[in-house]
N, C-alpha and C positions, 0 to 999 in steps of 0.2 A: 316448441321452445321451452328451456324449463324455466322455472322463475330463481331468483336471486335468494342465496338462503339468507337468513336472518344474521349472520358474521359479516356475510361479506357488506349487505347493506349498513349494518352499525357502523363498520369501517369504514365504509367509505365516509357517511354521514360523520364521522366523529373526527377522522384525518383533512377532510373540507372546511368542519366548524375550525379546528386548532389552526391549520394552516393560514383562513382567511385574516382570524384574530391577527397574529402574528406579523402577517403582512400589512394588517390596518394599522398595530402600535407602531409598527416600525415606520412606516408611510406619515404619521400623522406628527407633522411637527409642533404641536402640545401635545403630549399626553397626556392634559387633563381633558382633550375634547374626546380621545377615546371613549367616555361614558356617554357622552351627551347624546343627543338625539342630531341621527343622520350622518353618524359614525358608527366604529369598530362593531361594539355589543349590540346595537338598538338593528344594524345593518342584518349580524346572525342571526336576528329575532325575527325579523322581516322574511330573511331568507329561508328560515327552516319552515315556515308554515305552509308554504305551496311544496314542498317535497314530502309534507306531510299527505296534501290532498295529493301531489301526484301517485305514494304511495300507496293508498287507499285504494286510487281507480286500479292501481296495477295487479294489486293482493288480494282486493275484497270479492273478486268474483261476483257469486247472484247476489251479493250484500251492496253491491255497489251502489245500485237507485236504490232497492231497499231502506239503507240506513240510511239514507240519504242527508241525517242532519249532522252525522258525523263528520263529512268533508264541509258541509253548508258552516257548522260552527267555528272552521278552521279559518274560512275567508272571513265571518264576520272579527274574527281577531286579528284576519290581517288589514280587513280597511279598517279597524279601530288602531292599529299599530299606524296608520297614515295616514290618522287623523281624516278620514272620511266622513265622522260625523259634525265637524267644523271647516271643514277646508273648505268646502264649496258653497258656504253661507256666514253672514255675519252670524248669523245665532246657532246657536250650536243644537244638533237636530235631540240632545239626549240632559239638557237642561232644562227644568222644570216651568221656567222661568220663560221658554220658547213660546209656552202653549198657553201660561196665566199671562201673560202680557204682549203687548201689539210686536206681531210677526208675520210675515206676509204669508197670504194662507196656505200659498203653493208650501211653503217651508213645513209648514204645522204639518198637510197633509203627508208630505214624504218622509218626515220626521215621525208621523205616526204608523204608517206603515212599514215603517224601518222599526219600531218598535215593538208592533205586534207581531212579524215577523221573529224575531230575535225571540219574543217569549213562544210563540209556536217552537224555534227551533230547540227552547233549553228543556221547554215538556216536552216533547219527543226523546230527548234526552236522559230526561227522569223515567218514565214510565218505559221505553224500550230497553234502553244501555243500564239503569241503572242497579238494576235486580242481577244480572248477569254479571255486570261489574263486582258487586257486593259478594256476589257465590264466588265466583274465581277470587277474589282478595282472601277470603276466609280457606280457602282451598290453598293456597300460597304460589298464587302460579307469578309470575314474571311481571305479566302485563297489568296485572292488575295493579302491583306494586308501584310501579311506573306510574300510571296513572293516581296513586295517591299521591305521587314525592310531588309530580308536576301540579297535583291541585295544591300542596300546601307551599309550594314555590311560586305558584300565584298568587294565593289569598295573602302570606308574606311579603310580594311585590305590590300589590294594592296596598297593606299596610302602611308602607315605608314611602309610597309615591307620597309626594308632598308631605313628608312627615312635620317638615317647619312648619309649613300653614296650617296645619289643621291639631297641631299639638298650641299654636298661638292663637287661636280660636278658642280653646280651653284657658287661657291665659297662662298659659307656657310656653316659656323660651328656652329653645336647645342654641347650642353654639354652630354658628355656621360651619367650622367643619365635619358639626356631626349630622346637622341637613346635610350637607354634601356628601356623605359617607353613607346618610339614607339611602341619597338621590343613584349614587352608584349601587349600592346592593338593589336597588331594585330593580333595576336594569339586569343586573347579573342575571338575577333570580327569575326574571321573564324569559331569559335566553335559556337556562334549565330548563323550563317550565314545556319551552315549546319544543327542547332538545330531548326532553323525556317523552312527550307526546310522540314524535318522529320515531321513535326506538318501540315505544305499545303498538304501533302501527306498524312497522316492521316486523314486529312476531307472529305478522299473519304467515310471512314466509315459511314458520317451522311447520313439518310436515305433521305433527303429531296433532297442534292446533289449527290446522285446514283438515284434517282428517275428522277433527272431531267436529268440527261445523259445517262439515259434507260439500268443505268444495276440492277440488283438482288439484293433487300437487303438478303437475305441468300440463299448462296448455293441450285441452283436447284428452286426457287420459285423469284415470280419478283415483 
């Protein structure tokens, strides 16, 4: 069977994101709940990160357990997109606040192996991907680029999340619709973020880049 080259998958991935959008503004009788959470944006954000991992298993060949923190990082962003480090506890498993003060111990300990976790899987991520990353961006290949736009469309989405509260912690006041115009770009820039990740991952499809990392362009032949 052959695998899916790298157009046809962007395409599809990119005619799924617009179409979905589209049918959420249109379905959603405020179009200010379109940004919010458990609507339009935050929904494509949710959705593109398991097509991420399912890419990976499809494409990465012997990389598959291999890298194995590459897919692993993808779920920790999506139970963080669903609010899994709060949902299933009054205290929140990634507040500091959990472990200096009275929280039931079952929480502290799940809370901390959810955290050492998380740091095992972003050194894996430093020390294997990152050097590789670094040559291919100076090299100017594709994927590498991808993977910068989507890191500075995150760090810019952290920015702006809560940009009222933490710019009035400073003892700065922005005008609520320019919180709200935060609250919206960040949302956007998460759903890039994860929409550019989906598309690095799919350029395993090109045969020049499986060729060069010694896996199979189709199933069973190499």
């Amino acid at each position: 069977m052959r695998l899916p080259n790298f157009t046809q998958i962007a395409g599809v991935v990119t005619v799924a994101t617009v179409l979905y959008l589209l049918i959420s503004v249109l379905t959603t009788s405020d179009p200010g709940q379109f940004f919010h959470e458990g609507h339009g944006v935050e929904e494509v954000s949710l959705g593109l990160l398991p097509v991420g991992v399912a890419l990976w298993f499809l494409l990465a060949g012997k990389y598959r357990w291999r890298e194995w923190q590459i897919p692993a990082v993808l779920l920790l962003m999506m139970a963080r997109e669903m609010d899994f480090d709060k949902r299933f506890t009054e205290h929140g498993l990634l507040k500091l606040t959990t472990y200096t003060h009275s929280a039931p111990i079952l929480t502290k300990v799940v809370g901390g192996l959810a955290i050492l976790f998380t740091l095992w899987v972003m050194a894996r991520l430093l020390r294997r991907n990152l050097p590789l990353w670094w040559a291919r961006l100076k090299g100017g290949t594709m994927d590498a680029w991808m993977i910068l736009g989507a890191a500075l469309c995150g760090i810019f989405a952290k920015t702006f999340d809560g940009l009222g509260r933490k710019l009035l912690g400073l003892g700065i006041h922005i005008p609520g619709s320019v919180d709200m115009l935060a609250g919206r770009s960040e949302e956007v820039l998460e759903a890039v973020c994860y929409y550019l990740i989906v598309l690095s991952i799919a350029r395993l499809a090109v045969p020049a880049i499986r060729a060069a990392a010694g896996l199979p362009n189709a199933y069973g032949t190499r």
